[in-house]
C-alpha positions as CSV (number, residue, x, y, z in Angstrom):
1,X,0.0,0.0,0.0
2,X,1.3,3.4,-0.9
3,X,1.6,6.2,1.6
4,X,-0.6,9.4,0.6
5,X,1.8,11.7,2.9
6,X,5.4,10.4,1.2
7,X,5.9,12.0,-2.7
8,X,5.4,9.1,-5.7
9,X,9.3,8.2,-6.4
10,X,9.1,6.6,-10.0
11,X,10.3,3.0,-9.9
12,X,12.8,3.8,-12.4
13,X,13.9,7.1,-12.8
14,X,15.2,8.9,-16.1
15,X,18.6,10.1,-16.1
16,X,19.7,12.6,-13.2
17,X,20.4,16.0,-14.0
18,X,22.9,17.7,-12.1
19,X,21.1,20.1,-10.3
20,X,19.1,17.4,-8.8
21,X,22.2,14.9,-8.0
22,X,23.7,18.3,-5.8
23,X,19.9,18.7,-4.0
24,X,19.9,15.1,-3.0
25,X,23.2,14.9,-2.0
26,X,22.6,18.5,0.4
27,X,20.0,16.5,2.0
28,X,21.0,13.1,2.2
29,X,25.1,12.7,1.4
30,X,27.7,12.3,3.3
31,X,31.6,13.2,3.1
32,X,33.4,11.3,6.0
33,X,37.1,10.7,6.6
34,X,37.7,7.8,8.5
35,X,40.9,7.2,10.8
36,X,41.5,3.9,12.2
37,X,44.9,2.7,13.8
38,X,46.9,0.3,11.4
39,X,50.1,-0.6,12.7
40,X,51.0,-2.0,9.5
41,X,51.2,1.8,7.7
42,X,54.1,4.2,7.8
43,X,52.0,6.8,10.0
44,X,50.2,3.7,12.2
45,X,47.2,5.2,10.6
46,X,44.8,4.3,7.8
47,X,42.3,6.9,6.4
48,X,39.3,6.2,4.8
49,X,37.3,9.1,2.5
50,X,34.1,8.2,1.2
51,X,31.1,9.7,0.0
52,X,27.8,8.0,0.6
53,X,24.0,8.5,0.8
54,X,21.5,5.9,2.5
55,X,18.4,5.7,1.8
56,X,15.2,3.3,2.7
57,X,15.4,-0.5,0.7
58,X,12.2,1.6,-0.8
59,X,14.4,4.1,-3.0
60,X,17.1,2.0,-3.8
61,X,16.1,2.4,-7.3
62,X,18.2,6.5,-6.6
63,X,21.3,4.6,-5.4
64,X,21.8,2.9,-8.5
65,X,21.4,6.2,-10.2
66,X,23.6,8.0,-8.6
67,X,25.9,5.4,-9.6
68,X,25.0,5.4,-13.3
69,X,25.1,8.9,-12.9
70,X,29.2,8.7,-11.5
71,X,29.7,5.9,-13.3
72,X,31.7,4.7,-9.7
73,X,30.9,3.3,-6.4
74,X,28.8,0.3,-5.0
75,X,25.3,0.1,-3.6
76,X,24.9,-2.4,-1.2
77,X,22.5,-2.9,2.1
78,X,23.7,-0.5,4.8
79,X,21.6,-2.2,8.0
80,X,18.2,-3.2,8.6
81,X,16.0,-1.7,6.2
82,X,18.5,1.1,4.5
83,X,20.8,0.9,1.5
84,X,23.7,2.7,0.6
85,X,25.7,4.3,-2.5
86,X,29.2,4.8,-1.7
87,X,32.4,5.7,-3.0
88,X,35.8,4.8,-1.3
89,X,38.1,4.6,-4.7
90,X,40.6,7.8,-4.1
91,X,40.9,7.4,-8.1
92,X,37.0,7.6,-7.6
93,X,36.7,10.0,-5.7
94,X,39.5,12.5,-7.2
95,X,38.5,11.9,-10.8
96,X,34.6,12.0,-10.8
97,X,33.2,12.6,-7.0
98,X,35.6,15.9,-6.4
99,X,35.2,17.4,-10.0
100,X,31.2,17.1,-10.3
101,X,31.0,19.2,-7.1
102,X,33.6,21.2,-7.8
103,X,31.9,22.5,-11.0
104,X,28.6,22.0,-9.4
105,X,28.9,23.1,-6.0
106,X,26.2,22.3,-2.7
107,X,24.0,24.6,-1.9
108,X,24.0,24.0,2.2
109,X,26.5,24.2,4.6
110,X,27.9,21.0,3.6
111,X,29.8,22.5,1.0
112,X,32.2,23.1,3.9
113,X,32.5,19.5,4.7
114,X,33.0,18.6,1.2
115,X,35.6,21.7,0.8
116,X,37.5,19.7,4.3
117,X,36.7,16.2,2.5
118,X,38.2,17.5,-0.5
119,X,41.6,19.1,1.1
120,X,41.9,15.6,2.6
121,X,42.0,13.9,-1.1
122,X,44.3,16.5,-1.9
123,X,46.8,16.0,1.1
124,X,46.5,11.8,0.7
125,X,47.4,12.3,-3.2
126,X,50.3,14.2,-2.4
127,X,51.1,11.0,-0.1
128,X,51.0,13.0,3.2
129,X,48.9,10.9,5.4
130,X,52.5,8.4,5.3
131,X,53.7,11.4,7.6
132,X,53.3,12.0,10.7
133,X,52.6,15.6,10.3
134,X,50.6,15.0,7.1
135,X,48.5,12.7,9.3
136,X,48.0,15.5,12.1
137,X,47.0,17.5,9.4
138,X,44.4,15.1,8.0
139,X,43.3,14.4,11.7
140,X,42.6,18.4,12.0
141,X,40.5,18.3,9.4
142,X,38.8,15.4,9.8
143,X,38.0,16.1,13.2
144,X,35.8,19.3,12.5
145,X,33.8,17.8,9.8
146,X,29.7,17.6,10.8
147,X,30.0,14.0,12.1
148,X,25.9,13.3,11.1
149,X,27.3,10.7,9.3
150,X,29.9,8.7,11.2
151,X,27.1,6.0,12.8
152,X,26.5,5.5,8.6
153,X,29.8,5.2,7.6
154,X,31.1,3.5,10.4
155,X,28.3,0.7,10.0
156,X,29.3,0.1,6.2
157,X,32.7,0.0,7.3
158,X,32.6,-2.9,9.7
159,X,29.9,-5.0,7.7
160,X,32.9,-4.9,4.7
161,X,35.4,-5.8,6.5
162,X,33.3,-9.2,8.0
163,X,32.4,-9.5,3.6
């Protein structure tokens, strides 16, 4: 049964426009940098960008869009009834994540997230989180990014790693 309160979402949408892809994303993306301890790298750390969006089993039929729409990234089940679209590939991420929203930037204050998440691509390209101080300054950033996405990320996180 269809709710009357929630908008019709076509089963299968046409192709995204841009404009859209940024709106959806301000509402219901995520840029998170991950640190975890890794004894086996040159800093002891690991990082882990990504850029995701969950969304209800319901409207899974958007996650595969966005990824059409990328042309990157996996959509998998999150946990319990949510799905999610994510990218973790830095070649991903740096070659079709960072220029689409560079050229087509957010509209909310999450453009300051993605500006943080961004300077953190930058810094790990230019091989600074193998430094110690490159990693301090990755951990600067990371740590003033919104975190209303950490229980998300952190929950796809550990379900791959048990994959």
């Amino acid at each position: 049964m269809e709710n009357p309160q929630r908008l019709y979402v076509q089963p299968h949408p046409g192709r995204l426009e841009a404009q859209w892809v940024v709106g959806f994303v301000d509402g219901e993306g995520c840029f998170f940098v991950g640190i975890n301890p890794h004894p086996e790298m040159t800093s002891g750390f690991q990082v882990l960008p990504e850029f995701t969006v969950v969304q209800h089993q319901r409207d899974v039929q958007l996650l595969h869009a966005l990824k059409q729409f990328f042309g990157c990234g996996v959509v998998r089940k999150n946990h319990g009834n949510r799905m999610a679209y994510r990218v973790r590939s830095l070649d991903h991420l740096n070659g079709r994540i960072v220029p689409f929203f560079d050229q087509h930037p957010l509209k909310s204050k999450k453009r300051i997230d993605y500006a943080k998440f961004r300077r953190v691509l930058q810094l790990m390209t230019m091989g600074e989180h193998l430094k110690k101080a490159g990693m301090e300054k990755i951990r600067a950033l990371a740590s003033t990014m919104k975190t209303g996405c950490e229980d998300k990320v952190q929950l796809l996180w550990k379900q791959s790693e048990t994959n």
